[in-house]
PyMOL Python script that loads the backbone (N, CA, C, O; Angstrom):
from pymol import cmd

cmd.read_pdbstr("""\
ATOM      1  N   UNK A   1     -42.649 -29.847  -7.268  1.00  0.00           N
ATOM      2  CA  UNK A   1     -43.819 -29.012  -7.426  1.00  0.00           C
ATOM      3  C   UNK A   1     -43.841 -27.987  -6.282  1.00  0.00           C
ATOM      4  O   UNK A   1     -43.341 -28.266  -5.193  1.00  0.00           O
ATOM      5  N   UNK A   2     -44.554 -26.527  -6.586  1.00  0.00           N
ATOM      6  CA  UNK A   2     -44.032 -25.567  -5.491  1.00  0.00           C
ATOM      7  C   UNK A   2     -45.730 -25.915  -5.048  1.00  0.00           C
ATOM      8  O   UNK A   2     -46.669 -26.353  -5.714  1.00  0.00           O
ATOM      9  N   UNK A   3     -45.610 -25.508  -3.659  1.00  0.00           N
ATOM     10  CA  UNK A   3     -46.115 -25.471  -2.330  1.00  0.00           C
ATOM     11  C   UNK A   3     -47.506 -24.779  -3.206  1.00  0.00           C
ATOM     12  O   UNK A   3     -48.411 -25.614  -3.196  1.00  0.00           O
ATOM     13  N   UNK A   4     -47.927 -23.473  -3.966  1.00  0.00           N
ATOM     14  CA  UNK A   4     -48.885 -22.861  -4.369  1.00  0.00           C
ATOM     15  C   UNK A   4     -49.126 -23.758  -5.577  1.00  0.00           C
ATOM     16  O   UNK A   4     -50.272 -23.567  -5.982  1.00  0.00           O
ATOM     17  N   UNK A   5     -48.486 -24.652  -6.292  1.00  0.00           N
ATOM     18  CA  UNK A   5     -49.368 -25.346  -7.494  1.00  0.00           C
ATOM     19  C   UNK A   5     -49.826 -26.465  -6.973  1.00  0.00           C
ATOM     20  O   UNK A   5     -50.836 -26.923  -7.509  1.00  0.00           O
ATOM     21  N   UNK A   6     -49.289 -27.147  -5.910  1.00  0.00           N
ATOM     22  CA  UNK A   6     -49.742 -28.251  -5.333  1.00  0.00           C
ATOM     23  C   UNK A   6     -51.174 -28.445  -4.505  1.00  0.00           C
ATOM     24  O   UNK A   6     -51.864 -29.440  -4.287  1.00  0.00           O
ATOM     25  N   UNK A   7     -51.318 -26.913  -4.111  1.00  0.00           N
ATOM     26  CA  UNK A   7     -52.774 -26.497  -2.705  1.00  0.00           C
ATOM     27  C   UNK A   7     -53.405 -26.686  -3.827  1.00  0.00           C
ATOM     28  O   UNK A   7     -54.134 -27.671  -3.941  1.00  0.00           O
ATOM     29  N   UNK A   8     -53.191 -25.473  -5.218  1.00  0.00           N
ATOM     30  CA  UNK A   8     -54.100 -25.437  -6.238  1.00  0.00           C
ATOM     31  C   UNK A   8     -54.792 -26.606  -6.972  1.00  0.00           C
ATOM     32  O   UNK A   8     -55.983 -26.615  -7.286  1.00  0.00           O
ATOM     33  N   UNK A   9     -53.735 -27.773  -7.251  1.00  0.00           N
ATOM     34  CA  UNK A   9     -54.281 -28.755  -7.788  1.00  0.00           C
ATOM     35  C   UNK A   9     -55.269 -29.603  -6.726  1.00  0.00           C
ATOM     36  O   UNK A   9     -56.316 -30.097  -7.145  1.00  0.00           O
ATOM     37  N   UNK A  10     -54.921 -29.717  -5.525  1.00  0.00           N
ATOM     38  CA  UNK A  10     -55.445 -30.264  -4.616  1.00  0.00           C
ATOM     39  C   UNK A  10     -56.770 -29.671  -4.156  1.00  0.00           C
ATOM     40  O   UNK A  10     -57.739 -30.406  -3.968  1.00  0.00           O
ATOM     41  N   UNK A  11     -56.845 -28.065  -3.932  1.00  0.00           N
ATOM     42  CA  UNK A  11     -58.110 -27.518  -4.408  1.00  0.00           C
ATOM     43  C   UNK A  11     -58.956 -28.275  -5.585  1.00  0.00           C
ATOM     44  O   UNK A  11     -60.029 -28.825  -5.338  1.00  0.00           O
ATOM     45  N   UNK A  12     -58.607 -28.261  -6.360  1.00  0.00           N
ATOM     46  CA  UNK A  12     -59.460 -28.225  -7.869  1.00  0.00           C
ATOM     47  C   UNK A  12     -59.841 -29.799  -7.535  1.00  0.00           C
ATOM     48  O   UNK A  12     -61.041 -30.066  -7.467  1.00  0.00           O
ATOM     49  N   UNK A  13     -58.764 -30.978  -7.297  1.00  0.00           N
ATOM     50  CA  UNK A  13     -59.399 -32.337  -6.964  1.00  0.00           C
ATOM     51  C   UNK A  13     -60.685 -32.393  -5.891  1.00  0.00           C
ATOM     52  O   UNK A  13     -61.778 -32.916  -6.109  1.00  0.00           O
ATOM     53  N   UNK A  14     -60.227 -31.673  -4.607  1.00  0.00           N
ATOM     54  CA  UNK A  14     -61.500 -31.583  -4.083  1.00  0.00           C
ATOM     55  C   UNK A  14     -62.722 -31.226  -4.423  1.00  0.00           C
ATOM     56  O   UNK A  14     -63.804 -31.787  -4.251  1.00  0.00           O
ATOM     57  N   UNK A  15     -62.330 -29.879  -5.101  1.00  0.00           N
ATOM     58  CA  UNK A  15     -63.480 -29.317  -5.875  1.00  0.00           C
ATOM     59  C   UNK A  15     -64.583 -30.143  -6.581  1.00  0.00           C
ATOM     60  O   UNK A  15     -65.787 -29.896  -6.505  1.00  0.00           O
ATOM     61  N   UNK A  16     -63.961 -31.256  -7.347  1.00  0.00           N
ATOM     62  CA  UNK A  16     -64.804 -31.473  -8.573  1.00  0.00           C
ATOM     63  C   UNK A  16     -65.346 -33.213  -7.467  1.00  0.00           C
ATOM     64  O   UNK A  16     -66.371 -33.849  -7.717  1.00  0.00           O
ATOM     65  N   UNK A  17     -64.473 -33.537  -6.491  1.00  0.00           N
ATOM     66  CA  UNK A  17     -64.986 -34.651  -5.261  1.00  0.00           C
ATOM     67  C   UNK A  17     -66.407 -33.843  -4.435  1.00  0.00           C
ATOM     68  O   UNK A  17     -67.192 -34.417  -3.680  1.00  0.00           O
ATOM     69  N   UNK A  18     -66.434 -32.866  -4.700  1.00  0.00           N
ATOM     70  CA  UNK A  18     -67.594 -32.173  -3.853  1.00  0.00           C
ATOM     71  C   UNK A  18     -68.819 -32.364  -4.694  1.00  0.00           C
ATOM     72  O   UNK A  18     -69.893 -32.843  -4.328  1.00  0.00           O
ATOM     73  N   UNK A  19     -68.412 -31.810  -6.156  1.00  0.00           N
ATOM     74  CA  UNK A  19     -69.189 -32.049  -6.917  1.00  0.00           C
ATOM     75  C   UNK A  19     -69.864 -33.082  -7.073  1.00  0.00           C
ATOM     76  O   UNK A  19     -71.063 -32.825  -7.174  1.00  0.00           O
ATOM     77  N   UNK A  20     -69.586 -34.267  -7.145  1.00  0.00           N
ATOM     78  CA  UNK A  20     -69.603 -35.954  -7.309  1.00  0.00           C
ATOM     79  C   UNK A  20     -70.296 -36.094  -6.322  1.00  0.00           C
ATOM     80  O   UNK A  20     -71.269 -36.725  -6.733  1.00  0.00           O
ATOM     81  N   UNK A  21     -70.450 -35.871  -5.056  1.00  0.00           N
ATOM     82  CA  UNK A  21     -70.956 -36.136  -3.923  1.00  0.00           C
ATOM     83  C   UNK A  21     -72.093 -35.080  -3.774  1.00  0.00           C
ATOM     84  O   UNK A  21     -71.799 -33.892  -3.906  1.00  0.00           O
ATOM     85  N   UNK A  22     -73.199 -35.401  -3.544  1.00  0.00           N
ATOM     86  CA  UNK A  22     -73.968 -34.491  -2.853  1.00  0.00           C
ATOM     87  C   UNK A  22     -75.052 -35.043  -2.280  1.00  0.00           C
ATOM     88  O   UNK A  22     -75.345 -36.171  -2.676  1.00  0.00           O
ATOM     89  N   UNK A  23     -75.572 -34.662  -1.642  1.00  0.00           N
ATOM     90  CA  UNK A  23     -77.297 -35.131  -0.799  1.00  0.00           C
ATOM     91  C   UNK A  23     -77.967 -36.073  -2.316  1.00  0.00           C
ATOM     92  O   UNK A  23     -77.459 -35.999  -3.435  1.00  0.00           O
ATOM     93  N   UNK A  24     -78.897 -36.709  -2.043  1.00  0.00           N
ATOM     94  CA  UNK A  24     -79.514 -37.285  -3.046  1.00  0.00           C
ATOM     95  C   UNK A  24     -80.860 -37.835  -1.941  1.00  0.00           C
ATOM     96  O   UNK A  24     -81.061 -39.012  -1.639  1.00  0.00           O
ATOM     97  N   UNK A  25     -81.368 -37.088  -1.643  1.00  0.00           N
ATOM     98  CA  UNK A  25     -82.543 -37.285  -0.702  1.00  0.00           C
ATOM     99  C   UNK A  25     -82.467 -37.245   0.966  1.00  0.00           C
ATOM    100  O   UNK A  25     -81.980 -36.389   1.704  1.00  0.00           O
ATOM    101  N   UNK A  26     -82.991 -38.229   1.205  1.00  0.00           N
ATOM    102  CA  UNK A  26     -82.796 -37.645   2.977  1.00  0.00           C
ATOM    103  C   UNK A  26     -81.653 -38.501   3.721  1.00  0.00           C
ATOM    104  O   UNK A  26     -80.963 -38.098   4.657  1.00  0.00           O
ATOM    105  N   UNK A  27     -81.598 -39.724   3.130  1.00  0.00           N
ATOM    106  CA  UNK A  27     -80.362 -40.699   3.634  1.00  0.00           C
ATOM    107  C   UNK A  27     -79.089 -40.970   2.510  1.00  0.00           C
ATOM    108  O   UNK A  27     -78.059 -41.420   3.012  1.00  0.00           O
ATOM    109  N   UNK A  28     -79.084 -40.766   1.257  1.00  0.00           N
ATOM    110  CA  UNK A  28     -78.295 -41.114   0.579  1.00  0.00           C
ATOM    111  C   UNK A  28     -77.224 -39.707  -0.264  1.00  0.00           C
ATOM    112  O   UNK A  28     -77.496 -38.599  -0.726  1.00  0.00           O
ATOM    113  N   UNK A  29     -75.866 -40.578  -0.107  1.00  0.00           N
ATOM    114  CA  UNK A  29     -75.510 -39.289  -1.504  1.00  0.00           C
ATOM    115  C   UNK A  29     -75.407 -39.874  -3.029  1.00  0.00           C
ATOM    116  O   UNK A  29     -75.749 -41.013  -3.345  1.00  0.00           O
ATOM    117  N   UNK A  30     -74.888 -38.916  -3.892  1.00  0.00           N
ATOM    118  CA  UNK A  30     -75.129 -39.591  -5.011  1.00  0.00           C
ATOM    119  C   UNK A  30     -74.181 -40.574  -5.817  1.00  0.00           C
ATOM    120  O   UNK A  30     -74.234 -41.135  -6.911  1.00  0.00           O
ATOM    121  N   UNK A  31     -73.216 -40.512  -4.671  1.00  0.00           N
ATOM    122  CA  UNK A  31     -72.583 -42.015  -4.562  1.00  0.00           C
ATOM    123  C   UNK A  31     -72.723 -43.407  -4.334  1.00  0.00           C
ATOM    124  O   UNK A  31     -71.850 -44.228  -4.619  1.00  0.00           O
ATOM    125  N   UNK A  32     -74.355 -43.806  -3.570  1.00  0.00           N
ATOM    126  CA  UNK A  32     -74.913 -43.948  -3.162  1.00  0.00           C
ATOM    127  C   UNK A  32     -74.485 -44.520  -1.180  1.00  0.00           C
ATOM    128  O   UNK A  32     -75.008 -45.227  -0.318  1.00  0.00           O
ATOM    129  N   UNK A  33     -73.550 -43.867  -1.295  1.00  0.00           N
ATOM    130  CA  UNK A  33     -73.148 -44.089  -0.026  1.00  0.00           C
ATOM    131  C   UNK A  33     -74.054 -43.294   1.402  1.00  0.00           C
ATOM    132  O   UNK A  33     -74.347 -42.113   1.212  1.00  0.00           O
ATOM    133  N   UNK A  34     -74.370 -43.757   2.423  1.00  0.00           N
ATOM    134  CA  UNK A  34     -75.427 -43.354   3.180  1.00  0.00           C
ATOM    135  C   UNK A  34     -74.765 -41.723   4.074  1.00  0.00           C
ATOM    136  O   UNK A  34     -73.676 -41.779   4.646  1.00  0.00           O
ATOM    137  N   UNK A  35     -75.423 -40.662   4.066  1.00  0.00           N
ATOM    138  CA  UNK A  35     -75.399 -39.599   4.254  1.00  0.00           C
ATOM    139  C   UNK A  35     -74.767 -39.941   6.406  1.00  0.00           C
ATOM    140  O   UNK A  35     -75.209 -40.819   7.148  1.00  0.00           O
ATOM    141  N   UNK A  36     -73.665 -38.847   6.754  1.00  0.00           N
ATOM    142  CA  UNK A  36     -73.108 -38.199   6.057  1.00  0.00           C
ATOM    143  C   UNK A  36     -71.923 -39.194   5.020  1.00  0.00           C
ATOM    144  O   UNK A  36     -71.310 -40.143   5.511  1.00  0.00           O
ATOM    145  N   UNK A  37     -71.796 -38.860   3.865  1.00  0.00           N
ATOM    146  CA  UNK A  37     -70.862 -39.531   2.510  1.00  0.00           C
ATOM    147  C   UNK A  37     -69.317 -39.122   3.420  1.00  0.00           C
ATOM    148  O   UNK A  37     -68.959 -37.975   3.688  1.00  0.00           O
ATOM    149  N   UNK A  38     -68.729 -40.131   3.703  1.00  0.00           N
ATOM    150  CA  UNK A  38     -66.793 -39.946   3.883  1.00  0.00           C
ATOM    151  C   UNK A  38     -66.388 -39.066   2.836  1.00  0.00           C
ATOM    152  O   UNK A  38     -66.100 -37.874   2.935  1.00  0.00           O
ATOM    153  N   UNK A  39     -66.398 -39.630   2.045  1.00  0.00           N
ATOM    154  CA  UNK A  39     -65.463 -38.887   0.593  1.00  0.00           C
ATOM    155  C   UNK A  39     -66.260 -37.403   0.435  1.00  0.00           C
ATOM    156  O   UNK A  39     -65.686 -36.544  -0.234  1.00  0.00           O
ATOM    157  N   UNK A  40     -67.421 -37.122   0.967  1.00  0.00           N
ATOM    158  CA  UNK A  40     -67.847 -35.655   0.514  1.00  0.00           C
ATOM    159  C   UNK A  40     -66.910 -34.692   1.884  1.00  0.00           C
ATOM    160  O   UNK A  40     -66.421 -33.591   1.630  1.00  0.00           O
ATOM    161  N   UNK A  41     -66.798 -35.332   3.271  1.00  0.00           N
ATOM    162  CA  UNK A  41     -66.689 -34.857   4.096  1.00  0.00           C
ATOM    163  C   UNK A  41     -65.151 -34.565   4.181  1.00  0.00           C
ATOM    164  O   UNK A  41     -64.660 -33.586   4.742  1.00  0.00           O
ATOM    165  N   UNK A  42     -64.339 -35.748   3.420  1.00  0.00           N
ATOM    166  CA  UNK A  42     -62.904 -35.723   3.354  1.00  0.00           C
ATOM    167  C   UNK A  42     -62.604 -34.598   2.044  1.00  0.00           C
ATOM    168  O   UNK A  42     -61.469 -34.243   1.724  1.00  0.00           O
ATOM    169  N   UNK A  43     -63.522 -34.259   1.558  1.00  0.00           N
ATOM    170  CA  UNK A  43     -63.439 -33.523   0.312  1.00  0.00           C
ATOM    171  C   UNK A  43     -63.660 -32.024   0.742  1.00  0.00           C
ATOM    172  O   UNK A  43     -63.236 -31.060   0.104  1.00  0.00           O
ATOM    173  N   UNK A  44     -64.172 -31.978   1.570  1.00  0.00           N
ATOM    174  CA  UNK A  44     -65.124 -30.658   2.243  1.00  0.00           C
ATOM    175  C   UNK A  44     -63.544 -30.109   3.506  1.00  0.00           C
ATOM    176  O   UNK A  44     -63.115 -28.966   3.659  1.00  0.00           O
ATOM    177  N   UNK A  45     -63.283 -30.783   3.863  1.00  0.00           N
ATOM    178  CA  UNK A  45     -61.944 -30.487   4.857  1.00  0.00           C
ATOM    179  C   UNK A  45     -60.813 -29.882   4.240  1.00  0.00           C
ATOM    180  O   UNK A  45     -60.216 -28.819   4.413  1.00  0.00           O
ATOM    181  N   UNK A  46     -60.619 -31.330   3.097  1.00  0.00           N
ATOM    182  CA  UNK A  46     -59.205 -30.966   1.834  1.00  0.00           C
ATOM    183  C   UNK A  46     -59.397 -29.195   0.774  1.00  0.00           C
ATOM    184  O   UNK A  46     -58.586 -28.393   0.312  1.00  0.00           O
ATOM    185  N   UNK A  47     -60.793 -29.284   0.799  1.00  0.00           N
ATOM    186  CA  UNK A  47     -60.677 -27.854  -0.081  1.00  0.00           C
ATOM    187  C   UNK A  47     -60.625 -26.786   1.191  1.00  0.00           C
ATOM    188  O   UNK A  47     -60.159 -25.726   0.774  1.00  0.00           O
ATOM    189  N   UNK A  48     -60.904 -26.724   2.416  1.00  0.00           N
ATOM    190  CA  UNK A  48     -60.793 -25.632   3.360  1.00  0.00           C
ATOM    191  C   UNK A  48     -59.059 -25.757   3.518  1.00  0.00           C
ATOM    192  O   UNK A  48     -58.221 -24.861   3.627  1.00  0.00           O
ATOM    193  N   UNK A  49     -58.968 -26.628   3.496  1.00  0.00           N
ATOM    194  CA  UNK A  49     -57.374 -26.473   4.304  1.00  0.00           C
ATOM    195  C   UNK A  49     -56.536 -26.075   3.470  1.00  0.00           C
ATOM    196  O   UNK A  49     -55.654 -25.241   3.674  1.00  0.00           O
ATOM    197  N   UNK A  50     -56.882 -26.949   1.965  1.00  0.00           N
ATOM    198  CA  UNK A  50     -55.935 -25.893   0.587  1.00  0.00           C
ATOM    199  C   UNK A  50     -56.367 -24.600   0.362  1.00  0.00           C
ATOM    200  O   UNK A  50     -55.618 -23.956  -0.374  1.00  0.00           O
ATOM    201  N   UNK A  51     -57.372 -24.007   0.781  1.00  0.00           N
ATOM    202  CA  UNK A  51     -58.259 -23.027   0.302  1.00  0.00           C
ATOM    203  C   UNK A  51     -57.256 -21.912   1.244  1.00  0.00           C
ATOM    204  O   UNK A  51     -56.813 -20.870   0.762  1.00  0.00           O
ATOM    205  N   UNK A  52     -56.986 -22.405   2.798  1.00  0.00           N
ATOM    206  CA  UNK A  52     -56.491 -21.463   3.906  1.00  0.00           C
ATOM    207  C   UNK A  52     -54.750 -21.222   3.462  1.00  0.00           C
ATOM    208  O   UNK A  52     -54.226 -20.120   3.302  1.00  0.00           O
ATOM    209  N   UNK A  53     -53.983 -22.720   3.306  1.00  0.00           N
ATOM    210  CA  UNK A  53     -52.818 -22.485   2.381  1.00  0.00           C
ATOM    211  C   UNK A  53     -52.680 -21.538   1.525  1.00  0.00           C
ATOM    212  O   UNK A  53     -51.716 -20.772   1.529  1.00  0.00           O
ATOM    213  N   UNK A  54     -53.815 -21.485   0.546  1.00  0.00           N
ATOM    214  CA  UNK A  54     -53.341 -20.399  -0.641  1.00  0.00           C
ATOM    215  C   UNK A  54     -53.628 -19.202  -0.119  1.00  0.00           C
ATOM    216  O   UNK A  54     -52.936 -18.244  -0.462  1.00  0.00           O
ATOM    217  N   UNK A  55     -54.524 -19.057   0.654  1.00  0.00           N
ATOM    218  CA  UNK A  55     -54.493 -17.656   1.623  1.00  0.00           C
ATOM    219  C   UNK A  55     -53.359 -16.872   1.972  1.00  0.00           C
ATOM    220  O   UNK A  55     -52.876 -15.793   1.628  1.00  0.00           O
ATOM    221  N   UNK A  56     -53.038 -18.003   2.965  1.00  0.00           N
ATOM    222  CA  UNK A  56     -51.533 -17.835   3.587  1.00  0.00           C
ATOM    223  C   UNK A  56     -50.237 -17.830   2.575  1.00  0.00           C
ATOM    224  O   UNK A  56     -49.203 -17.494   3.153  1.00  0.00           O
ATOM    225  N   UNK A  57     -50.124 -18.061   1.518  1.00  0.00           N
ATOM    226  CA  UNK A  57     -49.066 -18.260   0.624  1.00  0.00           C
ATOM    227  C   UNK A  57     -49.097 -16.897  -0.126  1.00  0.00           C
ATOM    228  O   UNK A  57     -48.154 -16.264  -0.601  1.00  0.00           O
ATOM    229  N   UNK A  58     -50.489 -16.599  -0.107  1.00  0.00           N
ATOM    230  CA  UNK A  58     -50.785 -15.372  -1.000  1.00  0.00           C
ATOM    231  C   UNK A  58     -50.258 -13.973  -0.252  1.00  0.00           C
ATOM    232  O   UNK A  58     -50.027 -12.911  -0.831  1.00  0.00           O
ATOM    233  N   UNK A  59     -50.107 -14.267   1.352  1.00  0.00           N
ATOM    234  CA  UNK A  59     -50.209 -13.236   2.116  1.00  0.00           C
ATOM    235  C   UNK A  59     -49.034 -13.103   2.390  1.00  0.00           C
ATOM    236  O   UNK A  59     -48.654 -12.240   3.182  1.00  0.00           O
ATOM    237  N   UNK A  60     -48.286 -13.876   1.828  1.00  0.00           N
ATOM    238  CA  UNK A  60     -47.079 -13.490   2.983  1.00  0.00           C
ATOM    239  C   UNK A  60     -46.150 -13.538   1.240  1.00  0.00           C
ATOM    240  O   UNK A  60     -44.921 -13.610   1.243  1.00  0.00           O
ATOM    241  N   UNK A  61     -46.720 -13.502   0.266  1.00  0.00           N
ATOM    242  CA  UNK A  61     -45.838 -13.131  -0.624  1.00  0.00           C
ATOM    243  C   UNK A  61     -44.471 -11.620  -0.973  1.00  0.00           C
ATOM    244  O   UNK A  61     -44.877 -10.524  -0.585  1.00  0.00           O
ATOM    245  N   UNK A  62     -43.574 -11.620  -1.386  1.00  0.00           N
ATOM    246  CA  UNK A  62     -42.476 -10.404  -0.910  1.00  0.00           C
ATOM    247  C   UNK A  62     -42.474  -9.509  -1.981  1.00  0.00           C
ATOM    248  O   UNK A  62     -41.953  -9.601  -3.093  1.00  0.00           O
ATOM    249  N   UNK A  63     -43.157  -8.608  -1.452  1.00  0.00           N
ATOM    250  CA  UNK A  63     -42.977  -7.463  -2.383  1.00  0.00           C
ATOM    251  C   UNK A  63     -41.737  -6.586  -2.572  1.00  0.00           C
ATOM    252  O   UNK A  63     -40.908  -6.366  -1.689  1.00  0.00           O
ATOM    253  N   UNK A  64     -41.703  -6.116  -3.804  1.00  0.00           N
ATOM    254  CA  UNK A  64     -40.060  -5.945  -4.067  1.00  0.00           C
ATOM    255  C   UNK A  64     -40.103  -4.335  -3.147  1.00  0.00           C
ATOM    256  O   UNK A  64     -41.077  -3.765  -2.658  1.00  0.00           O
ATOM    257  N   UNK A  65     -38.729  -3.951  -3.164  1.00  0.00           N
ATOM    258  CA  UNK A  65     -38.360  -2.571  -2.344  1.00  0.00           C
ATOM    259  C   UNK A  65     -38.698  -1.448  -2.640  1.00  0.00           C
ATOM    260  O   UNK A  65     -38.491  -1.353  -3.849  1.00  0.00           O
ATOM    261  N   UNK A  66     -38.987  -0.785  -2.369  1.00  0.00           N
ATOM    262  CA  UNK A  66     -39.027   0.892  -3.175  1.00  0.00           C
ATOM    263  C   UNK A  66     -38.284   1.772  -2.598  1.00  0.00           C
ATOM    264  O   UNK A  66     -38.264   1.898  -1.374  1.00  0.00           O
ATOM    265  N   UNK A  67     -37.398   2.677  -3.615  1.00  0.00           N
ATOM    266  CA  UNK A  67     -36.330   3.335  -3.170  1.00  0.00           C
ATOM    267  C   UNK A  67     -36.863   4.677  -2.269  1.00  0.00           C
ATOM    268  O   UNK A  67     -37.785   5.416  -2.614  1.00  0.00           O
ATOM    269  N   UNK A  68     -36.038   4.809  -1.007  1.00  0.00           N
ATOM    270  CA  UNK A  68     -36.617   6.200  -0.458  1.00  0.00           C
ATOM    271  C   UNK A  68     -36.637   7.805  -1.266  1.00  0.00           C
ATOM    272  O   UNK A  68     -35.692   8.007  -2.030  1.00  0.00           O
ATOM    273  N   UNK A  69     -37.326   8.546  -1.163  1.00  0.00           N
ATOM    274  CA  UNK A  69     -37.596   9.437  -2.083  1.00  0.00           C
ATOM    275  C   UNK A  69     -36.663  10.506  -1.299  1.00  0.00           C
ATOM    276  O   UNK A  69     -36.522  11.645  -1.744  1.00  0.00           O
TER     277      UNK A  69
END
""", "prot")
cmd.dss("prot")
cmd.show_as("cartoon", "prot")
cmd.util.cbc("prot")
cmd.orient("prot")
């Protein structure tokens, strides 16, 4: 699997782990795990860090040559 489908999928898993998780009052998430939730916070890291990957993958992609005029 290349390096840009792998951030992507790993994006999108976090994504929808963020979703699943959220505040659910003043101490709980809706996992019912007690605020701050692991899995929202491990979810919240994993989409920044794939998020900065595809940045970087995007940026440094090689654009083809253009002949001198």
């Amino acid at each position: 699997m290349q390096p840009t489908e792998s951030a992507r999928r790993q994006l999108a898993a976090a994504t929808f782990l963020m979703s699943e998780h959220q505040p659910a009052g003043r101490s709980l998430c809706t996992c019912g795990r007690l605020l701050p939730c692991t899995v929202a916070l491990a979810s919240t890291r994993a989409h920044e860090h794939n998020s900065t990957v595809l940045a970087l993958l995007h940026a440094t992609t090689e654009l083809p040559m253009v002949p001198a005029r």
